[in-house]
N, C-alpha and C positions, 0 to 999 in steps of 0.2 A: 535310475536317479543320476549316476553317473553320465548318461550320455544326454539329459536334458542339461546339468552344468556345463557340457563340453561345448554345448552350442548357443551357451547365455551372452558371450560377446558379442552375437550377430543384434542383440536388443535395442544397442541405441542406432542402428541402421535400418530397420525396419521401417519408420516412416519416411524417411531418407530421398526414398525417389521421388515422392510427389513436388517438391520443390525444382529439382531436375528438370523433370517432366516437363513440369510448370511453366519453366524457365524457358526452356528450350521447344516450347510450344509455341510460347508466346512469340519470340524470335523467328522462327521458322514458319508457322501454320498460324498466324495468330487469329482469323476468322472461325477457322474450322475448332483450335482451342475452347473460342469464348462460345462455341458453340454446343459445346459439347461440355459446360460450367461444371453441371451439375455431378456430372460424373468423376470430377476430381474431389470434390463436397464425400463420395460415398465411398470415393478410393481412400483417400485422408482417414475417414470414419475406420476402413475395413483394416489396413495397416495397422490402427493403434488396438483395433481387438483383438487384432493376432498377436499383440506388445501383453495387452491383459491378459489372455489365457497361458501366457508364457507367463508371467509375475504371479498367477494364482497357483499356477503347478509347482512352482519353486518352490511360495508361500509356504504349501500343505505339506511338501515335503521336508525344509525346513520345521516347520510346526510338530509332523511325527517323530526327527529323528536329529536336528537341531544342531546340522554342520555348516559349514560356511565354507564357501570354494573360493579361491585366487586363481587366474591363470593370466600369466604375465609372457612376456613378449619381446626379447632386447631388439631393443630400438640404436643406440649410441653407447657404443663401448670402445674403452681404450686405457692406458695403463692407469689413469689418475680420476678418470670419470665415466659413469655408465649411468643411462637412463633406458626408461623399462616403459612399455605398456602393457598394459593389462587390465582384468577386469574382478572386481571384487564383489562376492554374493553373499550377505551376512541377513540377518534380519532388519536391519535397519535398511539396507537394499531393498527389500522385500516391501517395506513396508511404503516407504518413497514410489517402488514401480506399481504397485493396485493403487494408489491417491491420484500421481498422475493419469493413469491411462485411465482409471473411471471415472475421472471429474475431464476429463481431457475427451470423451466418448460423450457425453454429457452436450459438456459446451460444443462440443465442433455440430453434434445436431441440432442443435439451440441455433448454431449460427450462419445454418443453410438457410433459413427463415430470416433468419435476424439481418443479414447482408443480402437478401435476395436481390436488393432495391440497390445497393450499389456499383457504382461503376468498379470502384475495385475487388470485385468477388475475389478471384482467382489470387491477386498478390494477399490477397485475406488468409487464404487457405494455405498459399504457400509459407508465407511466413508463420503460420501456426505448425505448420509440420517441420519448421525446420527449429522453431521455439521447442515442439515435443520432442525431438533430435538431441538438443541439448540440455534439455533436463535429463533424459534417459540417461545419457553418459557423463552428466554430473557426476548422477547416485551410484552409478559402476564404475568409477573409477576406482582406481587402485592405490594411485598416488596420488601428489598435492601440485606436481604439474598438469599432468592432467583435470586434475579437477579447476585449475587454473584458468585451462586451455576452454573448456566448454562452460566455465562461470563466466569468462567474456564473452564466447557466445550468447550465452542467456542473456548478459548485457543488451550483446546489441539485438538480438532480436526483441528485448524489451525497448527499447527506443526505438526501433520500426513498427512496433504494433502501437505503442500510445501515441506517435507522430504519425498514425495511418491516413490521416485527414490532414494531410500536412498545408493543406493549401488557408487551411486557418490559422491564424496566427496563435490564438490561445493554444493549439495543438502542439502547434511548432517546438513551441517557448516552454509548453509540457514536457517535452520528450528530451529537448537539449539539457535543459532542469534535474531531470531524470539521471541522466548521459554522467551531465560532472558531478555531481551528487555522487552518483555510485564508482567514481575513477578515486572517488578520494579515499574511500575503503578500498577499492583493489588496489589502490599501491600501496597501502599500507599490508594487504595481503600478502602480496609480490615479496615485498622489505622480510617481511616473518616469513614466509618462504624460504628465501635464502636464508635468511640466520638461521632457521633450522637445521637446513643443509650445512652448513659451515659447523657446527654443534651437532651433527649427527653422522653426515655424510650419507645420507640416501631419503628420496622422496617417500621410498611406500611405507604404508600404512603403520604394518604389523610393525615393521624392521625399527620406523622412525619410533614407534610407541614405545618398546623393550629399550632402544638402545639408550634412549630419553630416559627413560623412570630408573636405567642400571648406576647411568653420570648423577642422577640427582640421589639418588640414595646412597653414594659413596663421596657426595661431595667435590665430585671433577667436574663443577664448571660452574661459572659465575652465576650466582642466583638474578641480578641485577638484569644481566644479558638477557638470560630465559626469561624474562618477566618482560619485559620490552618484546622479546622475538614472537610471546605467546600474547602479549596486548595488540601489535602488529596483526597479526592473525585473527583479531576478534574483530579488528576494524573492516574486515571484509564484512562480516556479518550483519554488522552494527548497518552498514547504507544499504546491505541487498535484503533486510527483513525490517528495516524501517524502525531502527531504534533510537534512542535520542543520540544523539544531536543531529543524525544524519537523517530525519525522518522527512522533511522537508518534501520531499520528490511524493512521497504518496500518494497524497488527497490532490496534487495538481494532475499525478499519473492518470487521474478517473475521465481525462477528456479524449482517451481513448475508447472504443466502441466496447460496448457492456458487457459483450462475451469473455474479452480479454483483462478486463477487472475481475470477472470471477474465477479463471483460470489463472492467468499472472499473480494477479495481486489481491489472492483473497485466498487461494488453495495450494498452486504450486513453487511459483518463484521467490514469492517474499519466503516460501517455505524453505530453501533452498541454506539459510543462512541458519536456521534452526538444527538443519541437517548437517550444516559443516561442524556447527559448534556438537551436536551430540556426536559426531564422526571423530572428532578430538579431544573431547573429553577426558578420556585417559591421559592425555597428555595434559588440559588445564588442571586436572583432579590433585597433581601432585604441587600445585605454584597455590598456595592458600590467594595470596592478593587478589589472582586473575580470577579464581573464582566469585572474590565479593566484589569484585568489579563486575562478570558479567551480573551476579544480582543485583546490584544497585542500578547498573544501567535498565536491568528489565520492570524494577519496579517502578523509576520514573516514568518509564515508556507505559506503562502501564496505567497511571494515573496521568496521565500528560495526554494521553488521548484518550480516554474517559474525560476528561474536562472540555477539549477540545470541542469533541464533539456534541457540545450540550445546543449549544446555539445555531449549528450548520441548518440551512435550509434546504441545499441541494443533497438530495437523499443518498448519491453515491459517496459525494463526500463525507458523511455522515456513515457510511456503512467504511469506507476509507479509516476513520478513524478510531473506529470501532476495531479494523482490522489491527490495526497499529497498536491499540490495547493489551487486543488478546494473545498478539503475539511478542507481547512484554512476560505477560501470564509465563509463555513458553522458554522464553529467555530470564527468569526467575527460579522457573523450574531448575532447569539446568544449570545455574549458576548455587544451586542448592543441596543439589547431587541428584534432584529428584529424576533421574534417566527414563523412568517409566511414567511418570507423569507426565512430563514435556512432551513426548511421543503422544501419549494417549491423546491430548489435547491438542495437539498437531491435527489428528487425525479426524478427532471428533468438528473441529473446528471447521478446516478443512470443506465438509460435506452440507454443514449448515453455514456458511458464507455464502459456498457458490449458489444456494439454493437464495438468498438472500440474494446475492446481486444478481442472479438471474429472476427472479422475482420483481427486482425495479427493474430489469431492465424490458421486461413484459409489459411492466405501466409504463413504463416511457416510448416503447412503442407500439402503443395505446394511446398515449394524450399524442405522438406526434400527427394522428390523423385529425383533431380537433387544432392543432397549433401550428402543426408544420414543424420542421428540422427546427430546434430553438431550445437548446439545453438549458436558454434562464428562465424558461416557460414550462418546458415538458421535464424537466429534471427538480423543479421548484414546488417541496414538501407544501408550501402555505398556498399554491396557487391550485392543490390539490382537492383531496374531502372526500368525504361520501362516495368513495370508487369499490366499496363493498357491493352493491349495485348492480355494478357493472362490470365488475372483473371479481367473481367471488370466489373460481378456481384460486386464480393468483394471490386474491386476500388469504382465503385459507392457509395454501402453501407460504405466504411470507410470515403468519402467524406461527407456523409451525419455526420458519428457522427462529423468530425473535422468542420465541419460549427456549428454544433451545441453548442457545445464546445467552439468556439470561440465568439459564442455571435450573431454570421449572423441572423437577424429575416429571416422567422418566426419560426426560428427551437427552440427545445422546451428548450435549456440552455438561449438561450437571454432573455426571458422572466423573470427567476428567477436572473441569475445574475445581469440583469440593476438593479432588487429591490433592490440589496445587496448596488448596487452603489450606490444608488439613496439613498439610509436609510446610510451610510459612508457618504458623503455628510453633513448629519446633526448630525451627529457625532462626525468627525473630519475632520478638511483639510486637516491635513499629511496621516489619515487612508487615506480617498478619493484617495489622487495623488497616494499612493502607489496602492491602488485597480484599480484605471486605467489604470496605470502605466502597471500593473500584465497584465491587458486583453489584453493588447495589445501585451506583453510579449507572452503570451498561445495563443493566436492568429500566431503568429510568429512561435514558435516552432511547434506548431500542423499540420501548413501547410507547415514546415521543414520534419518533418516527411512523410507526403505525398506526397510531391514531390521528396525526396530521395527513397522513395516505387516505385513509379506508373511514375512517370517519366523519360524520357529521355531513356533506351536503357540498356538491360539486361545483364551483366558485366560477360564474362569467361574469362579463362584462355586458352587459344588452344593450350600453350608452349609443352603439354605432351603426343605424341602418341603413347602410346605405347601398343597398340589394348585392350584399357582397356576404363570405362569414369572415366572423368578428372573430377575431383572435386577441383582443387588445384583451388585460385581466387587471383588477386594481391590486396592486401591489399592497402586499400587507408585511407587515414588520411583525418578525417572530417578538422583539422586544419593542419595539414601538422608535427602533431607530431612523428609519429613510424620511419624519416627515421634523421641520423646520421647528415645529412648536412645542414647548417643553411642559409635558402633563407628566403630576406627581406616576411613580413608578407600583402605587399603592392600585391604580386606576388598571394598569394592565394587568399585576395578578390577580384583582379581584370587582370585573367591571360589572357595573349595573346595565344589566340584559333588560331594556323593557320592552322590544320590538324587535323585528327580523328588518329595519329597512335603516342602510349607512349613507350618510349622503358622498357625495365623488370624494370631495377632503376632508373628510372628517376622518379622526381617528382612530386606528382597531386596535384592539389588543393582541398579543401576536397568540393566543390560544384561542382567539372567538372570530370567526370571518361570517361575511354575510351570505347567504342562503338563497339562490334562484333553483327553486327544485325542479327537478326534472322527470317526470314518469320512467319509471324502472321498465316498463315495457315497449317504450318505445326506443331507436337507437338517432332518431332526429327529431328534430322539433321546426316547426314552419311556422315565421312570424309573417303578419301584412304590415307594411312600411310604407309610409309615402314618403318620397323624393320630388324634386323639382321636375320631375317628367313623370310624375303620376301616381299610382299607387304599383308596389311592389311586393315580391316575396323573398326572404330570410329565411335559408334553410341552416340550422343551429347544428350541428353533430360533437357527440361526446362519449369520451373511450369505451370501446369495447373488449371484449376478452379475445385473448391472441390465438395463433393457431395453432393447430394440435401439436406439428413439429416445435415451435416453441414450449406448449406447457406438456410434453411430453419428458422431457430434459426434468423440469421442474416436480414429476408427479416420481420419475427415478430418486431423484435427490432428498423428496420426502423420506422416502424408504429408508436409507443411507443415514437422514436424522433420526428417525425412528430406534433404529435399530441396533445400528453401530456400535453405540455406546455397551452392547450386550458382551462386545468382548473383553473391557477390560471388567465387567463385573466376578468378585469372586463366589465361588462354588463350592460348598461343600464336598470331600469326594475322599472316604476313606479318611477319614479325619485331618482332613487338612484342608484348607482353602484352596482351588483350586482356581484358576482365573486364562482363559485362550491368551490374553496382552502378556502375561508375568511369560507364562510356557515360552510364546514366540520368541521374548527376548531373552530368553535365560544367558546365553552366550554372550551378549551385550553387557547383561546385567553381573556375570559372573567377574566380567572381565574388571566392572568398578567395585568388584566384591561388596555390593550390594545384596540385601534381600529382596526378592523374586516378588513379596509383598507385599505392599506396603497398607496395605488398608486395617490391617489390628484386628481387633473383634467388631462384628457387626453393633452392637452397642455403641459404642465408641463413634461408630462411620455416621451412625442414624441419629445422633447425640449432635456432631458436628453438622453432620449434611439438614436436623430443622434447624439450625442457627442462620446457616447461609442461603438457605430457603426463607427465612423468616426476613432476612435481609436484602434480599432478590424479590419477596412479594410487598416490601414496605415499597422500594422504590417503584416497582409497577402501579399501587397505590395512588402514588406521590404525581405520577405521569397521568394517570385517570382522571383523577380530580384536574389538574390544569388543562389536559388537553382535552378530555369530553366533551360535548358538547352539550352546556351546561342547561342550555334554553330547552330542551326536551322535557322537562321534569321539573315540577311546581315546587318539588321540596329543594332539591339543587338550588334554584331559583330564591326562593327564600333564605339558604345558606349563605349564598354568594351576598344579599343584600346586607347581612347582618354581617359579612365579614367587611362587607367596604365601611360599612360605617363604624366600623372597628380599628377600620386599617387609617379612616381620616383622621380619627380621634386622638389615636397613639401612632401617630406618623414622627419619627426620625429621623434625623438629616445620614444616619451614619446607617440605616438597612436602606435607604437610597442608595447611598454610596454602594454598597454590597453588592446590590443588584447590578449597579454601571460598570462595576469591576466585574462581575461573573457575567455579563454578556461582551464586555469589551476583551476580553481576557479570551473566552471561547470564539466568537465571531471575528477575531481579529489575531487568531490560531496564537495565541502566547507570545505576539509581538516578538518570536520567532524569526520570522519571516524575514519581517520589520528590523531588528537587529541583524543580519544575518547581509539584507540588502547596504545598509549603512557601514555595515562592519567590511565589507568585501567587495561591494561592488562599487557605489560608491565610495570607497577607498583606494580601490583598485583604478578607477576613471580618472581619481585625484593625482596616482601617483602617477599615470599612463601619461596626461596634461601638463603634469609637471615635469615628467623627461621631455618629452614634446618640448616644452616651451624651453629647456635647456638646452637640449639637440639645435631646434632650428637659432633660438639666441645667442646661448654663448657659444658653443664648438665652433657651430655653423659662422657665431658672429666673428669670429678671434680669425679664421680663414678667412671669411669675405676681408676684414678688416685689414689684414694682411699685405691681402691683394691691394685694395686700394690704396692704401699707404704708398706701396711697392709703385703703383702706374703712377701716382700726383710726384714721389717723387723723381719716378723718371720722367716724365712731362715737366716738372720746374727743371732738373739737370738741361733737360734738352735747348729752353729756352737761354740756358746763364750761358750755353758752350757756345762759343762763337768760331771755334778751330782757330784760336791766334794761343800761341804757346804762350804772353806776355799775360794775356789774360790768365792762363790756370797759375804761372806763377804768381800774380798775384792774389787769388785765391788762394790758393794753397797757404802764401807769408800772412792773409789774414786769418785765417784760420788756426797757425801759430802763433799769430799775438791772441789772439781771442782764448786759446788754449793758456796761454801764459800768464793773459792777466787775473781768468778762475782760480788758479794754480795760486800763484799769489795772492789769492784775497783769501781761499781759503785752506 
């Protein structure tokens, strides 16, 4: 055991060389590099498995015998200051290095398929192993410099991977977005940083934890400061896991390639901020403020994108904010004491995302061979339909994370989120109703999403023959926003179906689209067209299921939702509840003198876990009925008539309103944005404009002004001087009467 600890700091070095390599291939050998692609793809892969087997051995040994190692390193010593490196192996460690490296082992084989087609493979790969580089030594650090040191790394190799397509501008203006968004939590990190150090005198861990919890329990030092130095410190979290106010960079982060949304920003990096805050805990635990300040911020964030996302059509950004919900959930948890809860859903969450955004990102590269590169075409839920069909692997496995996700036992999210509930509950009742409120919300939209994916009938355009394939598609409005003419809002939730055929403008309702079906057995379709040169052929193609290296990734990740969730269940075992999650973190758990379990009697779990399942299957429901495809079925069909002429009868000027406010409100991300632009940027252009016009006017004018003054009066002197001495006397005596006679008058 012993000599596996001794060699746990080699961990965050391990993938290390492949960016090296990379680097120094490219530069020196770069033919024979780009030729030899694929074998940095399996060296990347091979590197992080040796990263896993090393985090599972720790894991188990940890798990049997439940010790924690430090081994530190002086780095800077001298009479007044010393810093240290070193590396810390706790179960919270443990648990951070099997998420990364198995969802990290995952996507990098997802992404050998997935980037096969680009010209940037190789900076793909590189920058992925230098991103796995620094999460590793995130989560083993020791102290909060170091964790400093490799949180800016993850920075910026987050703005090199979402700006990986940098030659598009939307890309661009993603990643820079991203960039000052998360500068404004790390300096606020930095700030709490040092006032810790100034309030404590040392970075690590252990040392800052004791020597913190001995001054606040004896009253040696200012409550005010610590509460500022420990808010400071939460604002790193708050922009690297996407909590309010600093959520902003998220759902634009998705214009990055799809591998890197389910690794980044769906399992590990936004995870990152989750893991600082349970890493400090101890030390929030003792400030009451800091604590209902992280919960309030987590349950906003929590409900703020559950709303969000009701109206998104692009499926990532939708899965985006979805992410940003659930990791409200975990920033709730935490801000509640719930240390085991937060985790569990960390984890469980974690497994069912990346299977979810690797699951769109399979359909999207799928519809790109029908569309072409075009993420408002091949990313766009309504221009979807009926891809059960044709991708039924991927239906499957994206079924599997959206049950999971929404909370359906026995998938491995119900498990951790009831806890979150179930611990809100005795927290507070307004938390509670909103966190229920929420699952049933994510529940709603999650299977909004997959029934606008996999449902109903695969959407072209056939208007264009012109011996070419047609990629143009009729643009449909989720709420009936994009077209000029204003129909009651009564018409889109509840429209009369009497025929499958729309004319070019006429208008849809954003749950019913029109229907070119296509044989499930064939994967083209050939039309005859005539054109002005004759009669022609129109070969049609439409998505197919991906390859094996891609749904291989995804058929792992099943398993992972499946399953996962088995360990934080408890177990009977010599009369006690017995549970692998409580075991693993006891040392964690002990440390907030918490109990080990929080789940009570099974009655009680199964009492609250039908409520929140009761409330997880209404909003599924609620999603079914709207998004279904309602023309299938005569009795549907009959419902839907009796509801519109229900909905004409007892139409209100104020559930119109309701509805333009809940689509303008989600489609228009909470005029967030929209403030945020006016508030700062446009502010900021105002004041930039107005030094500008000060600098070059006045400064600028009062010099020039100066000057000129200065040359007209020495050009009039030049002209009055005539070099006769009579003349300045004279001048000069007029000059004292002119003096004399002011003087006397006033």
């Amino acid at each position: 055991m012993e000599h596996t600890y001794q060699y746990s700091w080699i961990i965050p070095f391990i993938p290390l060389p492949v960016p090296f390599l990379v680097g120094i291939g490219l530069l020196l050998f770069p033919t024979a590099t780009k030729t030899i692609r694929r074998m940095w793809a399996f060296l990347s892969i091979f590197l992080l498995s040796i990263v896993m087997l090393f985090s599972v051995d720790l894991s188990i040994q940890q798990l049997t015998q439940n010790p924690s190692h430090q081994y530190v390193w002086s780095w800077t010593i001298n009479n007044e200051f010393s810093l240290e490196l070193g590396c810390f192996i706790d179960p919270l460690t443990s648990i951070m290095l099997i998420l990364i490296t198995t969802v990290g082992i995952f996507v990098l084989i997802y992404s050998d398929n997935y980037m096969s087609h680009d010209q940037g493979y190789l900076r793909f790969f590189a920058y992925m192993s230098l991103f796995n580089t620094s999460m590793l030594g995130l989560v083993t650090s020791s102290n909060l410099i170091q964790v400093y040191f490799f949180w800016e790394l993850v920075g910026m190799c987050s703005y090199l991977l979402i700006g990986f397509w940098f030659t598009r501008p939307i890309a661009a203006n993603a990643c820079q977005k991203a960039f000052v968004t998360n500068r404004v939590g790390d300096f606020g990190l930095l700030l709490g940083i040092l006032g810790l150090y100034w309030i404590t005198g040392s970075f690590e861990f252990q040392d800052l934890f004791e020597i913190f919890n001995n001054l606040s329990h004896h009253n040696n030092v200012n409550l005010l400061f610590i509460s500022l130095c420990a808010f400071l410190l939460f604002l790193g979290p708050i922009a690297k896991s996407a909590q309010f106010p600093l959520h902003v960079w998220l759902p634009d982060a998705m214009e990055g390639p799809t591998p890197i949304s389910a690794l980044i920003h769906a399992a590990t990096m936004v995870a990152a901020g989750i893991f600082l805050v349970a890493r400090l805990l101890p030390l929030f635990i003792v400030i009451p403020y800091i604590m209902s300040i992280i919960s309030f911020i987590g349950i906003l964030t929590v409900l703020l994108g559950a709303t969000l996302a009701l109206a998104q059509k692009d499926i990532k950004r939708g899965l985006a904010y979805s992410t940003m919900s659930q990791l409200g959930y975990m920033m709730l948890a935490l801000g509640m004491g719930s240390y085991r809860a937060a985790l569990f859903h960390l984890i469980t969450h974690a497994y069912s995302k990346a299977l979810l955004f690797l699951g769109s990102g399979s359909i999207i590269h799928s519809m790109e061979t029908l569309v072409g590169y075009s993420p408002e075409k091949n990313q766009n839920m309504v221009l979807m339909g009926g891809l059960k069909k044709h991708v039924p692997i991927t239906k499957n496995a994206f079924l599997v994370g959206t049950l999971s996700l929404s909370g359906i036992p026995p998938f491995a999210c119900f498990w951790s989120k009831d806890e979150i509930l179930n611990d809100s509950f005795l927290y507070s009742s307004i938390f509670a109703i909103i966190a229920y409120f929420t699952a049933g919300l994510t529940a709603f939209y999650m299977f909004r999403i997959y029934l606008l994916t996999f449902e109903g009938h695969f959407n072209i355009n056939f208007q264009n023959y012109s011996g070419r394939k047609s990629s143009s598609f009729y643009s449909i409005s989720l709420w009936g926003k994009e077209e000029a003419k204003k129909i009651s809002k009564t018409f889109f939730l509840f429209p009369l179906i009497n025929n499958n055929v729309i004319k070019k403008n006429e208008r849809v309702s954003f749950f019913w689209k029109k229907a070119y079906q296509m044989s499930s057995n064939i994967r083209n379709r050939t039309f005859l067209t005539i054109t002005q040169f004759g009669p022609n052929t129109t070969t049609l193609s439409y998505p197919h299921e991906s390859d094996n290296t891609i749904l291989f990734p995804i058929l792992g990740l099943i398993l992972f939702t499946l399953f996962v969730g088995v360990i934080g269940i408890p177990f009977k075992q010599e009369r006690k509840d017995f549970d692998i999650l409580s075991e693993w973190l006891t040392p964690s758990i002990n440390l907030l003198h918490q109990n080990s379990n929080n789940f009570g009697n099974w009655y009680e779990f199964f009492t609250n876990a039908t409520f929140s399942v009761t409330i997880s299957l209404f909003g599924i429901f609620i999603a079914y009925f709207l998004y279904k495809p309602f023309y299938s079925s005569l009795i549907n069909l009959k419902l839907l008539n009796s509801l519109v002429k229900w909905g004409y009868k007892n139409n209100k000027w104020w559930r119109d309103k309701i509805m333009n406010f809940i689509y303008d409100w989600s489609y228009n991300r909470g005029y967030i944005d929209v403030f945020y632009k006016t508030l700062f940027t446009k502010s900021i252009r105002g004041l930039a404009k107005l030094t500008h016009f000060f600098d070059r006017q006045v400064i600028d004018g009062i010099i020039n002004g100066l000057g000129i003054i200065s040359f007209l009066m020495g050009e009039g002197i030049k002209y009055i001087g005539g070099s006769r001495i009579s003349s300045y006397l004279f001048l000069y005596l007029l000059y004292v009467l002119i003096f004399i006679f002011f003087f006397m008058i006033f």
